[in-house]
C-alpha positions in Angstrom: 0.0 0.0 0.0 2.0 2.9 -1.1 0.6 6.3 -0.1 -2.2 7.6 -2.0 -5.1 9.9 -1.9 -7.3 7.5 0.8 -4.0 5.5 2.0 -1.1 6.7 3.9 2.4 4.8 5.8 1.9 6.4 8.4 5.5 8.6 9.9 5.4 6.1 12.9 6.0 3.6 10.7 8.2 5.2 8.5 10.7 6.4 11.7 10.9 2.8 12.5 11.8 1.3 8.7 14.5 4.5 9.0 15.8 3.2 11.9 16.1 -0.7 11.3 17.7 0.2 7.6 20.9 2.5 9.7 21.2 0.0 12.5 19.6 2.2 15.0 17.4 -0.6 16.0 17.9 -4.7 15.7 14.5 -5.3 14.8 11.0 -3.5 14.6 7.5 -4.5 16.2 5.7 -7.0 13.7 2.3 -6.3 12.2 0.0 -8.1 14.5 -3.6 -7.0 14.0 -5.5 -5.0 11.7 -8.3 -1.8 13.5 -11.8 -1.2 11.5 -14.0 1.6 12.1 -16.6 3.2 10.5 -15.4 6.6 10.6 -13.5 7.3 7.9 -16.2 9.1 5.3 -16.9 12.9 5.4 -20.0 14.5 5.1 -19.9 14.1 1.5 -20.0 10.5 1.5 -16.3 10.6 0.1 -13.4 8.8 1.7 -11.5 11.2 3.7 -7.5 11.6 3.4 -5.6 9.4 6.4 -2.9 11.9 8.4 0.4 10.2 8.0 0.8 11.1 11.9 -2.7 9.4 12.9 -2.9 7.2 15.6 -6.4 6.1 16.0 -9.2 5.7 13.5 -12.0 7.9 13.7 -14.2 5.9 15.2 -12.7 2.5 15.5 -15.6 -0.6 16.3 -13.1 -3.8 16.5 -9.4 -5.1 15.8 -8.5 -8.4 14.8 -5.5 -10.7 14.9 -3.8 -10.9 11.2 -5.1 -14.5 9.9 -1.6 -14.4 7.3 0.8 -12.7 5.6 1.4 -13.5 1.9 4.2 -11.7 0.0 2.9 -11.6 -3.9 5.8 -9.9 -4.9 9.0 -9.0 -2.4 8.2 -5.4 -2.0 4.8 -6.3 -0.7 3.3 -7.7 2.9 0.0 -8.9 2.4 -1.7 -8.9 5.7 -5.3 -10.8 5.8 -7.9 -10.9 8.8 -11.5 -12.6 8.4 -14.8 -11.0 10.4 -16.7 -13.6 10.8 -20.6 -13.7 10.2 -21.7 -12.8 13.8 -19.4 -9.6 14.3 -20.0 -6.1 13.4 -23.2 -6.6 12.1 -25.0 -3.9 10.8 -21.6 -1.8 10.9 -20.9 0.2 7.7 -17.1 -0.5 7.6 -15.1 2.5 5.9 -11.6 2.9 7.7 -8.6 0.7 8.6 -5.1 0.7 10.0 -2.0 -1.9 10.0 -0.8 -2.2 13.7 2.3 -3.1 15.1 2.7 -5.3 18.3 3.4 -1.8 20.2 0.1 -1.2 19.5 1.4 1.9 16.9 -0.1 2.6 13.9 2.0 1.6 10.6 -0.9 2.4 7.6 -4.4 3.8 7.6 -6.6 3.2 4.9 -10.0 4.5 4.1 -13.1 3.5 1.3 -16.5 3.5 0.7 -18.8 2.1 3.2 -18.8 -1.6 3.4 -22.0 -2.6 4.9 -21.7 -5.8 7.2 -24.8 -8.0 7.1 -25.1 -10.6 9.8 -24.8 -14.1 7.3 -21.9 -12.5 5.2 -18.4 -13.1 6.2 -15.5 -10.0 5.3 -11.9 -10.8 4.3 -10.1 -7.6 4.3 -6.6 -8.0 2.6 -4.1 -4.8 3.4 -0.8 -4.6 1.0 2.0 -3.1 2.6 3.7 -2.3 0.1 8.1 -1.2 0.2 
């Protein structure tokens, strides 16, 4: 997910890889769960822009434990979490965010309303792309 319009690598994030690459740090914290909320539309119905120093989601309903991580091409991390039938029903989904075992925010993404019916399971994939 490189930074666009409605996604952002957050500077977090960005401070850390900086780090790791001079030898500041041995390691950074691992992407361990991924935040939804439904918060992240304006008035106009239109995704707002993520803040590349936000560290909470607008109005964050539920986090979840990264199911896997795939790596399609070696630039990418491609985290995946499942919501299964019985959560967040009712919920129109519009904003996410990558987070590190620190509980810090790497990536914030936000989209159209997903609305979440109660017999439909989500799979949310989040590229984190290098």
């Amino acid at each position: 997910m490189a930074s666009s319009k409605n996604s952002t690598i957050t500077l977090a994030r960005r401070i850390n890889l900086a780090k790791i690459t001079r030898g500041a740090v041995e390691a950074i914290p691992k992407i361990t769960h991924i935040a939804f909320g439904d918060g992240g539309i304006g008035e106009d119905g239109q995704p707002l822009a993520p803040q590349e120093t936000q560290q909470a989601l607008h109005n964050e309903v539920k986090r979840y434990e990264i199911d896997s991580v795939a790596t399609p091409v070696d630039t990418t991390n491609r985290y995946t979490v499942t919501i299964p039938e019985t959560d967040l029903v009712g919920k129109n989904l519009s904003e996410m965010a990558l987070i590190d075992a620190d509980g810090v925010f790497a990536a914030v993404k936000n989209f159209l309303p997903k609305g979440k019916d109660e017999d439909v399971r989500f799979t949310f994939e989040f590229d984190d792309e290098f």
